[in-house]
C-alpha positions as a Markdown table, in Angstrom:
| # | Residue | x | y | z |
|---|---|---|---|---|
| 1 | Unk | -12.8 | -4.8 | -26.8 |
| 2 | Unk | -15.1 | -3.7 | -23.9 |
| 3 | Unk | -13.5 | -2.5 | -20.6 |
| 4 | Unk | -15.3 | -1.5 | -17.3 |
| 5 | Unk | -13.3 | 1.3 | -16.1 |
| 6 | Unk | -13.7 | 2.2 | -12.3 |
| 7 | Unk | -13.1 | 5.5 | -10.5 |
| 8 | Unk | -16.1 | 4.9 | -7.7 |
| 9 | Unk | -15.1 | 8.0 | -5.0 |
| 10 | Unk | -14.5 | 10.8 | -8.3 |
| 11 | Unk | -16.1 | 11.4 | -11.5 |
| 12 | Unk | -13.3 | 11.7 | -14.2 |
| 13 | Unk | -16.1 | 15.2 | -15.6 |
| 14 | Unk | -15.7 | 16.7 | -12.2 |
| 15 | Unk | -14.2 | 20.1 | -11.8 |
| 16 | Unk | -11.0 | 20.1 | -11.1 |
| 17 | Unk | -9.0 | 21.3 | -7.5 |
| 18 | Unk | -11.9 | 19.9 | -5.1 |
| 19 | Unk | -11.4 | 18.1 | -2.4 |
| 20 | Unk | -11.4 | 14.7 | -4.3 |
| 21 | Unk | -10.4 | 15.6 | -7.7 |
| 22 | Unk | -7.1 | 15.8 | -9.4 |
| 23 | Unk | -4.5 | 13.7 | -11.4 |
| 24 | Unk | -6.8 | 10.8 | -11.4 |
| 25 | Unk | -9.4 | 12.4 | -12.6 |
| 26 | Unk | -7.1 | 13.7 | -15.2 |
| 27 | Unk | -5.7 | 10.0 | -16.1 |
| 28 | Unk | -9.2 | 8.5 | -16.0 |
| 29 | Unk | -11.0 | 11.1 | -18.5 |
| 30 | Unk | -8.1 | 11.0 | -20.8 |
| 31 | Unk | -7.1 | 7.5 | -21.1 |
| 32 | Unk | -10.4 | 6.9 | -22.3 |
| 33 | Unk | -10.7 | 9.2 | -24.8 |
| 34 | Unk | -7.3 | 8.1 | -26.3 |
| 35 | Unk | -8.9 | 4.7 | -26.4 |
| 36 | Unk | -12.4 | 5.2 | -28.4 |
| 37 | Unk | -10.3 | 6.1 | -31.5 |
| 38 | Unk | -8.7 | 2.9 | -31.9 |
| 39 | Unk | -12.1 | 0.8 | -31.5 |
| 40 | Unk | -11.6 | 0.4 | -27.9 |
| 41 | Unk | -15.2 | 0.7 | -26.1 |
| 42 | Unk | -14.5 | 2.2 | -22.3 |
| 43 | Unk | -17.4 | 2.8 | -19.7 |
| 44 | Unk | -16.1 | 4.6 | -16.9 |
| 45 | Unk | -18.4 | 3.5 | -13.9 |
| 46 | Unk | -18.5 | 6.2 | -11.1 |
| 47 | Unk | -20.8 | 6.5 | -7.4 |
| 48 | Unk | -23.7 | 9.0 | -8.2 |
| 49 | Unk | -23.5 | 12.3 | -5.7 |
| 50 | Unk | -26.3 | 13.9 | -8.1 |
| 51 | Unk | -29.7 | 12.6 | -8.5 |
| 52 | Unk | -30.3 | 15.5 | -11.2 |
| 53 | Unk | -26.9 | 14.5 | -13.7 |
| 54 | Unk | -27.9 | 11.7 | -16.1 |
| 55 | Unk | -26.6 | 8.4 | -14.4 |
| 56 | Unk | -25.2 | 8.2 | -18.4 |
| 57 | Unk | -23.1 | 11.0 | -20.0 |
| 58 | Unk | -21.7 | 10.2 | -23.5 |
| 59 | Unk | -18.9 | 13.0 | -23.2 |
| 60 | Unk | -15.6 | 10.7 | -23.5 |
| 61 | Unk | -16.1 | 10.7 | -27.5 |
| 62 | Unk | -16.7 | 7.4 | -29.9 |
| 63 | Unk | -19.4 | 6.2 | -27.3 |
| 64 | Unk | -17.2 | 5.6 | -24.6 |
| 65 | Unk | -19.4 | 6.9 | -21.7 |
| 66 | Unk | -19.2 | 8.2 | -17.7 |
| 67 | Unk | -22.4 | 6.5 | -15.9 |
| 68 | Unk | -22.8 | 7.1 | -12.5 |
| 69 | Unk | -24.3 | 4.2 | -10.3 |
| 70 | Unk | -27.0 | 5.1 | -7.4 |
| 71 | Unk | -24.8 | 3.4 | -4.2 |
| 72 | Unk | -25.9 | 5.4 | -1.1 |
| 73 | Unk | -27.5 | 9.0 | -1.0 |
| 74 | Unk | -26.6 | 11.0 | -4.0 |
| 75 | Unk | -24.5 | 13.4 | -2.8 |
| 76 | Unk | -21.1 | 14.2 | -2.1 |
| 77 | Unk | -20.3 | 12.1 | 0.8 |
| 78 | Unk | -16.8 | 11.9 | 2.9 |
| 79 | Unk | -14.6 | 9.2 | 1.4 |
| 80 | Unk | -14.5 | 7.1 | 4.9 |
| 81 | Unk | -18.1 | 7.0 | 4.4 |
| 82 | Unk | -18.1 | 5.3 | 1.1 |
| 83 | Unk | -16.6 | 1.8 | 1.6 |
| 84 | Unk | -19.9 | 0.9 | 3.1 |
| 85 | Unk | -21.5 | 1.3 | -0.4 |
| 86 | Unk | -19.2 | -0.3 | -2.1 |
| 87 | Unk | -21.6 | -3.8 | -2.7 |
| 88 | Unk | -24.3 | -1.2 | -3.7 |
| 89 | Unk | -22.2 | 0.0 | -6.1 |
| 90 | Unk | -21.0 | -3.2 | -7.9 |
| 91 | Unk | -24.5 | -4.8 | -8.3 |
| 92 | Unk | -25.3 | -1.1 | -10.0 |
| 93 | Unk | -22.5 | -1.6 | -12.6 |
| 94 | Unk | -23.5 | -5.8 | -12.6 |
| 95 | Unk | -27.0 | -4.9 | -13.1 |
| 96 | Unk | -26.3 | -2.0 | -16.0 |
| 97 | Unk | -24.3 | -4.5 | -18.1 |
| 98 | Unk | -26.8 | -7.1 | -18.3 |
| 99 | Unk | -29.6 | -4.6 | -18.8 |
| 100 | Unk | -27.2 | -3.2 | -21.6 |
| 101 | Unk | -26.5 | -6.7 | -23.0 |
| 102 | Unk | -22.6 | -5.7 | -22.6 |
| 103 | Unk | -19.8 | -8.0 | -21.8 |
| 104 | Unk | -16.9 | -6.6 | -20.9 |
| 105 | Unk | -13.4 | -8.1 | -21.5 |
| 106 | Unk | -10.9 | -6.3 | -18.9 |
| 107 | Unk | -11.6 | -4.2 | -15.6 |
| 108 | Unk | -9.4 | -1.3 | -15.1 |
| 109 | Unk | -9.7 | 0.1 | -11.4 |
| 110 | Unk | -8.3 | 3.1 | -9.7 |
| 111 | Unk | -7.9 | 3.5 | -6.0 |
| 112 | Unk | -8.3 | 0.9 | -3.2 |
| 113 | Unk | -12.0 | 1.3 | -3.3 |
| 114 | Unk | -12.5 | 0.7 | -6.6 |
| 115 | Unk | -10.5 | -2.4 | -6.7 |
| 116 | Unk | -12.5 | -3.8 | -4.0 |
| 117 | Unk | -15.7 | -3.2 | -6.1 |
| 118 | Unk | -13.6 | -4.9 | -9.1 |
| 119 | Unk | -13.2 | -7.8 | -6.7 |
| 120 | Unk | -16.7 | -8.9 | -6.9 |
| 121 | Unk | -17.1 | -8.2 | -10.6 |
| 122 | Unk | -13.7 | -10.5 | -11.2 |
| 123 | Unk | -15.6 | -13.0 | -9.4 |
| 124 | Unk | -19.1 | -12.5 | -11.2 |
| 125 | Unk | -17.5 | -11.3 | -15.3 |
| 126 | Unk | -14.5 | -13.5 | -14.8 |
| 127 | Unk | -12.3 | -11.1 | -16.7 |
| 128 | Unk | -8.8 | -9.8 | -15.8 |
| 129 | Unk | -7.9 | -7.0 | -13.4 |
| 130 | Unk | -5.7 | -4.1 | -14.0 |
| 131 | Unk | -5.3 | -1.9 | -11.2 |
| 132 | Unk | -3.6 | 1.4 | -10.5 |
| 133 | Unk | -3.8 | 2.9 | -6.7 |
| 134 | Unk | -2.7 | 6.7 | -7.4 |
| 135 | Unk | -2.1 | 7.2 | -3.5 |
| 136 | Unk | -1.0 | 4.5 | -0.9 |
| 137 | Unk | -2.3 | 4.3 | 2.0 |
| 138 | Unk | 1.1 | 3.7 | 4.2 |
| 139 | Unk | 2.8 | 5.9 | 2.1 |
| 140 | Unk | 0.2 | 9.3 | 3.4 |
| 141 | Unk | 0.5 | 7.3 | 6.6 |
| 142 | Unk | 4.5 | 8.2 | 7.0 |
| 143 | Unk | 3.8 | 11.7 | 6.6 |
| 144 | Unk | 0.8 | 12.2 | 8.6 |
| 145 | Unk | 0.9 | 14.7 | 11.2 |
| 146 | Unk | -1.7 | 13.9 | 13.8 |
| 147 | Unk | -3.6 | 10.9 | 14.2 |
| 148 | Unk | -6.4 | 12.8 | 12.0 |
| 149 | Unk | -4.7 | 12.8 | 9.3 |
| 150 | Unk | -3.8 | 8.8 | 9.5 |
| 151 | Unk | -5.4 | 6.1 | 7.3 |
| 152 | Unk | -7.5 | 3.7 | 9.4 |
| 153 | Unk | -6.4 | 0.0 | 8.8 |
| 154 | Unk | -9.3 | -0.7 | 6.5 |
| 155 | Unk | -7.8 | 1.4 | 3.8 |
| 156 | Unk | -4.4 | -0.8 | 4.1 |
| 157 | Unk | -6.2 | -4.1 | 4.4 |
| 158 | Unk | -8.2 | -3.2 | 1.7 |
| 159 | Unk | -5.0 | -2.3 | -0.7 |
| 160 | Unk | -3.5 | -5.6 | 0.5 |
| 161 | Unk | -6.3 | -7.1 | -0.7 |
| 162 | Unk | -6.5 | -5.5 | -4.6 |
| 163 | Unk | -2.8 | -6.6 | -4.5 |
| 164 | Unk | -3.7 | -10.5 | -4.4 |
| 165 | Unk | -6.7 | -10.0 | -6.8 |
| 166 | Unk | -5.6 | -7.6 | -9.3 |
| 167 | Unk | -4.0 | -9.8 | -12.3 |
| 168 | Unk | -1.7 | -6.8 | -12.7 |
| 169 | Unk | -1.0 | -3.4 | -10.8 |
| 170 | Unk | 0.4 | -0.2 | -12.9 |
| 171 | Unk | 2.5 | 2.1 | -10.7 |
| 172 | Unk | 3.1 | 5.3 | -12.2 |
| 173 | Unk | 7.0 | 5.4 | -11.3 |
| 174 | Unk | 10.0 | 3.4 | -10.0 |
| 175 | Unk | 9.8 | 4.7 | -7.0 |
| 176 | Unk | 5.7 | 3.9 | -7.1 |
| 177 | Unk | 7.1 | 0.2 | -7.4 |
| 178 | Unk | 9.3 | 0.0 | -4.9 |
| 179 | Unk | 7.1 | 1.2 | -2.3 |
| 180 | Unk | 4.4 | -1.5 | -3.2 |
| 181 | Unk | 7.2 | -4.1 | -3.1 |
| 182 | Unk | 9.1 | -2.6 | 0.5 |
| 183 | Unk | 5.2 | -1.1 | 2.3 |
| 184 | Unk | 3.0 | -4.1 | 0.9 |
| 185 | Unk | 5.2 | -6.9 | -0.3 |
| 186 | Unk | 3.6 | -6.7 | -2.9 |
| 187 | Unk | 4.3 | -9.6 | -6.0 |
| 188 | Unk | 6.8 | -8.0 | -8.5 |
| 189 | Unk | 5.9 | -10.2 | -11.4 |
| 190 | Unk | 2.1 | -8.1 | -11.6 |
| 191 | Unk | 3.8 | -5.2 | -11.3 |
| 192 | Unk | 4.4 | -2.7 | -14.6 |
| 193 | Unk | 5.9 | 0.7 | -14.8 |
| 194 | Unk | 4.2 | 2.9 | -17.1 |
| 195 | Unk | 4.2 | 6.5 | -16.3 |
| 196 | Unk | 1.1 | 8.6 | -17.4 |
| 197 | Unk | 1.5 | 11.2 | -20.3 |
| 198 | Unk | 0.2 | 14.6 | -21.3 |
| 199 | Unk | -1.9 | 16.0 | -23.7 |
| 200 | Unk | -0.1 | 18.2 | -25.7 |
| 201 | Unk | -3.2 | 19.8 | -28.3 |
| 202 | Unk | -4.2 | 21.2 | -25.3 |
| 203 | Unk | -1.1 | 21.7 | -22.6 |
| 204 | Unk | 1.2 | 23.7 | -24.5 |
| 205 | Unk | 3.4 | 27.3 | -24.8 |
| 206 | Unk | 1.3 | 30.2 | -24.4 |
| 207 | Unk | 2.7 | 33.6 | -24.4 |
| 208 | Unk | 2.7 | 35.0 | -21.3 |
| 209 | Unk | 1.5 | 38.6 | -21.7 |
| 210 | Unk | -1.9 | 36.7 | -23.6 |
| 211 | Unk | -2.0 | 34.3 | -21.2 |
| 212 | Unk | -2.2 | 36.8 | -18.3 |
| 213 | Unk | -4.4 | 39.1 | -20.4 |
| 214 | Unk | -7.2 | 36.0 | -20.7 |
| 215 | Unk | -7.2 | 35.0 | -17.1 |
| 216 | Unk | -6.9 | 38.2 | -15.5 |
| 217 | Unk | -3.6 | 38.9 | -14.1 |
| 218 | Unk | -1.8 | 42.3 | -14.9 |
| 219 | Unk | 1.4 | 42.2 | -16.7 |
| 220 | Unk | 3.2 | 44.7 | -14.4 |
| 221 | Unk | 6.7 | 44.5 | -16.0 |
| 222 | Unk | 9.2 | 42.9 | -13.7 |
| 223 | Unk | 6.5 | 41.0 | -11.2 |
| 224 | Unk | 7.2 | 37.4 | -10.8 |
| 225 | Unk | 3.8 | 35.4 | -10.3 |
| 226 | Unk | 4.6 | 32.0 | -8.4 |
| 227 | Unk | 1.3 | 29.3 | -8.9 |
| 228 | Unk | 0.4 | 26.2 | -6.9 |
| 229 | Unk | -2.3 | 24.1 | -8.7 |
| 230 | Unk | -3.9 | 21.3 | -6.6 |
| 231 | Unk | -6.0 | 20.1 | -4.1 |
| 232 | Unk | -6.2 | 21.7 | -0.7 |
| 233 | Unk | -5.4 | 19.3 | 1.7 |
| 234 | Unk | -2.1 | 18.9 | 4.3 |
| 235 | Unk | 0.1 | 16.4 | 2.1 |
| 236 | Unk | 0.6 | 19.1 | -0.8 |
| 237 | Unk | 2.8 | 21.1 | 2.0 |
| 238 | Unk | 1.4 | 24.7 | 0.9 |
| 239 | Unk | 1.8 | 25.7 | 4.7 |
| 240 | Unk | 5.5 | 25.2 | 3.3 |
| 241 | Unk | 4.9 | 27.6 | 0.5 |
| 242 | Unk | 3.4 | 30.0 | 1.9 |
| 243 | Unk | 6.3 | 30.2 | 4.9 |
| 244 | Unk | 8.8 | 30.7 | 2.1 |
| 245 | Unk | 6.5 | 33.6 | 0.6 |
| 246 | Unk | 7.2 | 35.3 | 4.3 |
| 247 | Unk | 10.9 | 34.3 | 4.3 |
| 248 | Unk | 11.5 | 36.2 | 0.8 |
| 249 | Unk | 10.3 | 39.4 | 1.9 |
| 250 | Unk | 12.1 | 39.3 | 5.5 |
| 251 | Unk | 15.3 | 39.1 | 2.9 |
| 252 | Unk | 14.2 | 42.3 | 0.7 |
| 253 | Unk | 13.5 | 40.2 | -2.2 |
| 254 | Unk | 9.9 | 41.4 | -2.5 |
| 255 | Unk | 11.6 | 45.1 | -2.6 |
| 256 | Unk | 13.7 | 44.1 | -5.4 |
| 257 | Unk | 11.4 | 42.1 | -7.7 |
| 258 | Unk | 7.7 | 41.3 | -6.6 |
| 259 | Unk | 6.4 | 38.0 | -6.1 |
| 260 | Unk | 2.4 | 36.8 | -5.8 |
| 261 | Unk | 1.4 | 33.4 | -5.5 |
| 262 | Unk | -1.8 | 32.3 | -6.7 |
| 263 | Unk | -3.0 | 29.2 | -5.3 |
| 264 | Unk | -5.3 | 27.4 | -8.0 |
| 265 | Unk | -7.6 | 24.9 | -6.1 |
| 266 | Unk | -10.3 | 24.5 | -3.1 |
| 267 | Unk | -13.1 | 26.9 | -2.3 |
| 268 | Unk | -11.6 | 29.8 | -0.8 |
| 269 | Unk | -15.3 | 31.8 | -0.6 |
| 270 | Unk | -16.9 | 28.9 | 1.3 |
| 271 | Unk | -18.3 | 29.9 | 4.4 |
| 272 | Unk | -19.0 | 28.1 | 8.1 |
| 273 | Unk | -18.8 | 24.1 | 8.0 |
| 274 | Unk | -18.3 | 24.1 | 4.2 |
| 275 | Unk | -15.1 | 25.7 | 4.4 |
| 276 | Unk | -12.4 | 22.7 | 4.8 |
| 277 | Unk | -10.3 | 22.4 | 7.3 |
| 278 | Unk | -6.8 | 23.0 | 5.7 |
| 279 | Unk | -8.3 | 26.0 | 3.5 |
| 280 | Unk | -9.3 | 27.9 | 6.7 |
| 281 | Unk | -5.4 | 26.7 | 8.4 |
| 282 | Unk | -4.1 | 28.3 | 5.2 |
| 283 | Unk | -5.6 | 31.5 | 5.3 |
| 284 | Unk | -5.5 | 32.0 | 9.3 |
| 285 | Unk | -1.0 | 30.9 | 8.4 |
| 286 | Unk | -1.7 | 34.1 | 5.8 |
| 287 | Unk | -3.4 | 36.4 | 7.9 |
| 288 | Unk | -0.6 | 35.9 | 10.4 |
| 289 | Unk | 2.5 | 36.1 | 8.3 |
| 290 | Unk | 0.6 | 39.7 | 7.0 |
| 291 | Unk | 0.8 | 37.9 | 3.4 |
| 292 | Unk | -3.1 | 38.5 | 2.3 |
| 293 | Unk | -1.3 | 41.0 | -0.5 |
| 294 | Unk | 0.6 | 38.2 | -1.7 |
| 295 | Unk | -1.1 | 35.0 | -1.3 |
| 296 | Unk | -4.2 | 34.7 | -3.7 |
| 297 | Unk | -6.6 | 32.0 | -3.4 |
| 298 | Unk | -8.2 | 31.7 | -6.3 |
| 299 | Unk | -10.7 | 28.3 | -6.0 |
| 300 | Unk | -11.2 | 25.9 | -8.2 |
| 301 | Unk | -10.7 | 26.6 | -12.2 |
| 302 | Unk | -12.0 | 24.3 | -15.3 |
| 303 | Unk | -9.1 | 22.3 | -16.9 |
| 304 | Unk | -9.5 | 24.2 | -20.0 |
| 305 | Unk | -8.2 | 27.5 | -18.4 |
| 306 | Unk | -5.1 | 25.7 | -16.8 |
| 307 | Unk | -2.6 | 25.8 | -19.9 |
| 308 | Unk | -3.2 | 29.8 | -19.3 |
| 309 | Unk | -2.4 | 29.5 | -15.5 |
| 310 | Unk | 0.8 | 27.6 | -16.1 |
| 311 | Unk | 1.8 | 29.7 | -19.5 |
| 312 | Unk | 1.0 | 33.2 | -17.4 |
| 313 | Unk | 3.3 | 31.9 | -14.7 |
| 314 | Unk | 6.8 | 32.5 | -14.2 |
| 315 | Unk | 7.6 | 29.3 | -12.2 |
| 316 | Unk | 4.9 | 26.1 | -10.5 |
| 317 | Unk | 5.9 | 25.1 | -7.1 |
| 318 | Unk | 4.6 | 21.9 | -5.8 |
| 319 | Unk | 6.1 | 21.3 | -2.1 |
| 320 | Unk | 3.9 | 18.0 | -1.7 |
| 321 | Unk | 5.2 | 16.1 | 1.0 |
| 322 | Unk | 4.1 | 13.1 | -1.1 |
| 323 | Unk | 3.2 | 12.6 | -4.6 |
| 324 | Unk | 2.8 | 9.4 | -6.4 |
| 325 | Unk | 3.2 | 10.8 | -9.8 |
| 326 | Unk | 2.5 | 14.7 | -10.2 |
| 327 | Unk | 0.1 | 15.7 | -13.1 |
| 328 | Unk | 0.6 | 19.4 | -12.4 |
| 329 | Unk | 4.4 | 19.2 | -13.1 |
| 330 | Unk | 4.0 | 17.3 | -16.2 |
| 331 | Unk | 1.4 | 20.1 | -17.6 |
| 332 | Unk | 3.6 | 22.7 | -16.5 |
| 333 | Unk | 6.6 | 21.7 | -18.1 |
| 334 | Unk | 4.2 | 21.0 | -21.5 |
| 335 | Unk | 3.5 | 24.5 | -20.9 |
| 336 | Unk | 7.0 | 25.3 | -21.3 |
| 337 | Unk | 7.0 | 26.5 | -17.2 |
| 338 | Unk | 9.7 | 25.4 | -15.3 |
| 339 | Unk | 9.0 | 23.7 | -11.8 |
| 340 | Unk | 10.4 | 23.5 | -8.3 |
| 341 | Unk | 9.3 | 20.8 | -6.2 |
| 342 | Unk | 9.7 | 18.9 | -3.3 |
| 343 | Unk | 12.5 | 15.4 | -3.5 |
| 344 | Unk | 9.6 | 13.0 | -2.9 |
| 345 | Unk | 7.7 | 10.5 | -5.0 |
| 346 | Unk | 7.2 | 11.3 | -8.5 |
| 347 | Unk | 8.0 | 14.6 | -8.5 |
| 348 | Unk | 11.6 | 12.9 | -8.0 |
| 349 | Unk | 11.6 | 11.3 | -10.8 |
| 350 | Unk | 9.3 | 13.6 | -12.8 |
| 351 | Unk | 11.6 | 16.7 | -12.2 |
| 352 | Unk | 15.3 | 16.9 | -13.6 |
| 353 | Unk | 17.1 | 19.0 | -11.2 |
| 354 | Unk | 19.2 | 22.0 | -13.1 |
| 355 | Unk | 17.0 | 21.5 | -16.3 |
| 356 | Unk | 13.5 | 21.3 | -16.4 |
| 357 | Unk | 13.0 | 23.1 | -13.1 |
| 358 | Unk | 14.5 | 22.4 | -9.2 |
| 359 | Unk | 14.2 | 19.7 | -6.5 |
| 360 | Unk | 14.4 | 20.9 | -3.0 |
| 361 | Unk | 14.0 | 18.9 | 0.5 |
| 362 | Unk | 10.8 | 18.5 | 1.5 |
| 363 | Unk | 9.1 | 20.5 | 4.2 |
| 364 | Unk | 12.0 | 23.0 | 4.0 |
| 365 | Unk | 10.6 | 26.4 | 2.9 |
């Protein structure tokens, strides 16, 4: 069997804790190397941002390969400017597969975007659809905080629209399922539960005192280190974190047992306009709560490293305001780490309360 995989705004390679990169990226990478062992052949098509990274990389294992398709400038462009490449892109990935001499039995999308560009190839392969969102569009809608932060109405037309082409949709939870059904009306016969999994060769218990010796982080006795891993944006609710950092010392319980948070994601060094918005928020929100010997951003980090981050920790918090599934609390707990996180999404149903880790109300530090 031969399936197109799609991930046009992310490259499954790409490091992870940037601005576009995270569970999907995750999902993507390493559902296709669990497929080339059992004779499954998976290209993975992605939008080029690098005219000097071969447009193919065979670094999924048994041939399956990443190729990048020239649609637009090759660079990393904002993802409101990337619908308008979108035809670009799916006469790239029609164009490759002739060259190639490749037909492919099944497309398998993820996010809106790419299900539009599966649209056309449907139409042109006339193969199945499989699609799975990773974020809704109405759903970061209901907890947007100012109009900037809103998704414009192409985004939800355009997710109405993979609904009625997609043969079926994978949510990643019940409560994934229900808000396609409720939000979108979305047809419940196409509609399959099957939450994503972990790797466990490579997230699993680490000793703490060599985890923190590998990555850096003194072992100084009774210190508690707190960790966030993710992507720096307002929806993971680390102004909430960070609040509750302040709240524990104003009640002595830094002066009983220290606590640091490290914050794994973003770029924390950038400088000027390269700096993102919510990064520069964050660290203003630390500067101001007199938390800079507490909070530690620590940028971006290679997946490899991670199983250290989470083994050297003493607890992951993850105060999204929404999640649709919650990678990081599934490596964690693989990890043997427990997790406290925010009642929302996946991390709801991720999360047992009491057992492997905490659910609190979200936005409540």
């Amino acid at each position: 069997m031969n399936i197109a995989m799609i991930s046009y705004h992310t490259c499954p390679l790409a490091t992870l804790g940037g601005k576009d990169t995270g569970g999907m990226n995750v999902y993507v990478r390493d559902l296709t190397r669990f497929l080339g062992p059992r004779g499954v052949h998976v290209d993975v098509f992605t939008r080029s941002q690098d005219e000097h990274i071969p447009h193919v990389l065979h670094d999924l294992g048994y041939g399956n390969r990443v190729v990048h398709i020239p649609a637009g400038p090759e660079v990393p462009l904002p993802k409101k400017e990337l619908a308008g490449y979108l035809s670009e892109f799916a006469e790239g990935i029609k164009h490759f597969a002739a060259e190639k001499g490749i037909r492919y039995d099944l497309i398998h999308s993820h996010y809106w975007m790419s299900g539009i560009a599966a649209e056309t190839l449907k139409a042109e392969w006339g193969v199945p659809v499989i699609h799975m969102f990773h974020t809704l569009g109405l759903m970061k809608n209901r907890i947007a905080r100012n109009p900037a932060e809103m998704e414009g109405e192409y985004r939800i037309e355009g997710e109405r629209r993979v609904l009625q082409i997609a043969d079926q949709i994978i949510a990643a939870t019940p409560a994934e399922r229900a808000q396609l059904q409720f939000l979108y009306q979305a047809n419940d016969s196409k509609i399959t539960v099957i939450p994503p999994g972990v790797d466990t060769s490579r997230f699993y218990p680490i000793p703490k005192e060599e985890a923190r010796e590998i990555i850096g982080i003194p072992a100084n006795g009774d210190d508690r280190l707190l960790l966030f891993v993710g992507r720096i944006e307002p929806l993971k609710g680390l102004d909430t974190l960070i609040h509750a950092i302040a709240m524990m010392r104003e009640q002595g319980v830094q002066c009983r047992v220290p606590h640091y948070l490290a914050v794994v994601g973003g770029d924390p060094h950038a400088s000027g306009e390269n700096l993102s918005d919510e990064m520069a928020r964050l660290q203003a929100l630390r500067e101001e709560l007199g938390l800079n010997e507490l909070v530690l951003f620590l940028g971006k980090r290679a997946q490899d490293t991670l199983p250290y981050y989470y083994s050297a920790a003493d607890v992951l918090i993850m105060p999204s305001h929404y999640e649709s599934f919650g990678m990081v609390a599934l490596e964690a707990m693989a990890c043997g780490t427990p997790v406290v996180a925010s009642q929302v999404g996946g991390l709801a149903f991720l999360v047992q309360d009491g057992q492997t880790g905490f659910v609190v109300p979200d936005g409540d530090p």
